[in-house]
N, C-alpha and C positions, 0 to 999 in steps of 0.2 A: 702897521706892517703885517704882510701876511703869513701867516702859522703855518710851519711845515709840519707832516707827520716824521717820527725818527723812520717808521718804513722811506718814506722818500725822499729823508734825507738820505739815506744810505744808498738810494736806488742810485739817485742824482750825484752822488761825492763821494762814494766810497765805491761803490759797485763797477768801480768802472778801469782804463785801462790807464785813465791816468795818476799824474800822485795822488794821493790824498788829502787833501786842501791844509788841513791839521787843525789843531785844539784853537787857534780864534777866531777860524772861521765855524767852528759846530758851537763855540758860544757865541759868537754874533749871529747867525742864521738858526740855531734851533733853541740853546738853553734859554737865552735872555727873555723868551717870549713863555718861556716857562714860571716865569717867576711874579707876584702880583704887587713889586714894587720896583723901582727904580734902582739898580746898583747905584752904588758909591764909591766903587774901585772893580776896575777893568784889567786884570795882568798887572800888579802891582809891582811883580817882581821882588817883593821884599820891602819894598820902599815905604817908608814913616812908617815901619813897624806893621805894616800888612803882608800875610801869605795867601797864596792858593791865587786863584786863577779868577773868582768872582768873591767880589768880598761885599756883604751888609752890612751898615752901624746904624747903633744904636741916635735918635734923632736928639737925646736925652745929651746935654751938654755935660752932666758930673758923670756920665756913665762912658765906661769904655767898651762896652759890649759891642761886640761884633760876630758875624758868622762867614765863614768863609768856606768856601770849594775849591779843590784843587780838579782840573779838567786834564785827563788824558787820551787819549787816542791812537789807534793803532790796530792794523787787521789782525794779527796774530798774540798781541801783548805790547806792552809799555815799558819804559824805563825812566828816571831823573833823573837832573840833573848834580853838577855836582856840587850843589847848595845846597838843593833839595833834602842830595842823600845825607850830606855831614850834619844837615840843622835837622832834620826830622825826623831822623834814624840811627843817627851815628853819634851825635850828641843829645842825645835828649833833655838833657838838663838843663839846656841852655833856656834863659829867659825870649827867644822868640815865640810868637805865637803859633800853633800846629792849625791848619786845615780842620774843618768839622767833619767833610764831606768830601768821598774822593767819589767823581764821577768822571766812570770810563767805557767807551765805545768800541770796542773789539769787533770783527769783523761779525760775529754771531749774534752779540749782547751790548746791551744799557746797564752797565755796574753802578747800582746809587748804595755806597755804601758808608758805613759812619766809620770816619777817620782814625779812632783809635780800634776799631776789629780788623780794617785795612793794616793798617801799622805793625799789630804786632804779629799777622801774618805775614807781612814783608820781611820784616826782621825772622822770624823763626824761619822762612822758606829761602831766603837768601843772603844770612848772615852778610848785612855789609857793613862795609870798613870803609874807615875813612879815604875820602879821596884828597890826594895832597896834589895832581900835576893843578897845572891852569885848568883846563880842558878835564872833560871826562865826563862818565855815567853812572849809574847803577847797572847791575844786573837785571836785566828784562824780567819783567813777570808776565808771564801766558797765562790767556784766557781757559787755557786747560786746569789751571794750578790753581784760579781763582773761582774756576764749579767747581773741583775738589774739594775745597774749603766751605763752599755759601754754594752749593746746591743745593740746599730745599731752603734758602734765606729769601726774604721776600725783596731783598736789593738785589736780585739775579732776574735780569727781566726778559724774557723771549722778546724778540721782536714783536712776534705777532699781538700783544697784549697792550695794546696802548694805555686802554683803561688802568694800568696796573702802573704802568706810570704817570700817568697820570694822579692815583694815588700817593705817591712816594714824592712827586711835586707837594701834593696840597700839605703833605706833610711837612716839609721844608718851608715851604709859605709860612705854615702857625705857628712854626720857630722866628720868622723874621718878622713875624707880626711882633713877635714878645719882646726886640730888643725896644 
């Protein structure tokens, strides 16, 4: 398959005047080829006890290890759903398991950041409470509120810096080497 840069994926799918393709089209067209092994869960949705958007296991039958990324997108900031937000915000206690990785594509930045410094800047910045209709969201977090927080963090990446993500990949890789 051939490898896009994030500059052109954005030029080509975001930059433009139409919607925004969304979160599995930028992991089937850009993350997937980031990574130097085969996932094992694509959009789990929660299902057999997997979260987040791209999930790793361990190949190790007695081991339950796993790594996962939650994938967001959005020009101006992001929001979850309302699973997302009761199970990995609003209950924490609960025996699911949490995302390692939140990776998100705002219309300026590449946020690779580690899930529990996401988290409990979610929580401190947007106190949420549980959601009880069918339906519903989180309160949006903007790409303004997340430099605020991790501007001079090295999971805050300009565009122009591929090498830098590229970094912040191989990092991720030597994690899923180890399950």
């Amino acid at each position: 398959m051939e490898k896009i840069s994030l500059s052109e994926y954005k030029k080509y799918y975001f930059d433009t005047e139409k919607c925004i393709p969304g979160e599995h089209h930028f992991v089937a067209v850009y993350l997937l080829n980031k990574f130097n092994k085969i996932t094992d869960y694509l959009n789990p949705d929660g299902m057999k006890g997997k979260c987040g958007d791209i999930v790793f296991e361990s190949k190790n039958t007695n081991s339950k290890k796993q790594l996962s990324i939650e994938v967001k997108i959005g020009k101006t900031g992001f929001c979850f759903s309302k699973n997302e937000t009761n199970f990995w915000f609003v209950e924490k206690n609960r025996k699911e398991p949490f995302p390692d990785y939140l990776i998100a594509l705002t219309e300026n930045y590449l946020f690779i950041v580690e899930w529990e410094k996401f988290s409990d800047l979610f929580i401190q910045l947007k106190k949420p409470k549980k959601i009880e209709s069918k339906t519903g969201n989180s309160a949006k977090i903007y790409e303004k509120e997340l430099l605020s927080k991790f501007s001079n963090a090295s999971f805050k990446i300009d565009m122009a810096k591929e090498e830098d993500i590229e970094a912040c990949f191989d990092k991720i890789n030597k994690e899923i080497e180890k399950l």
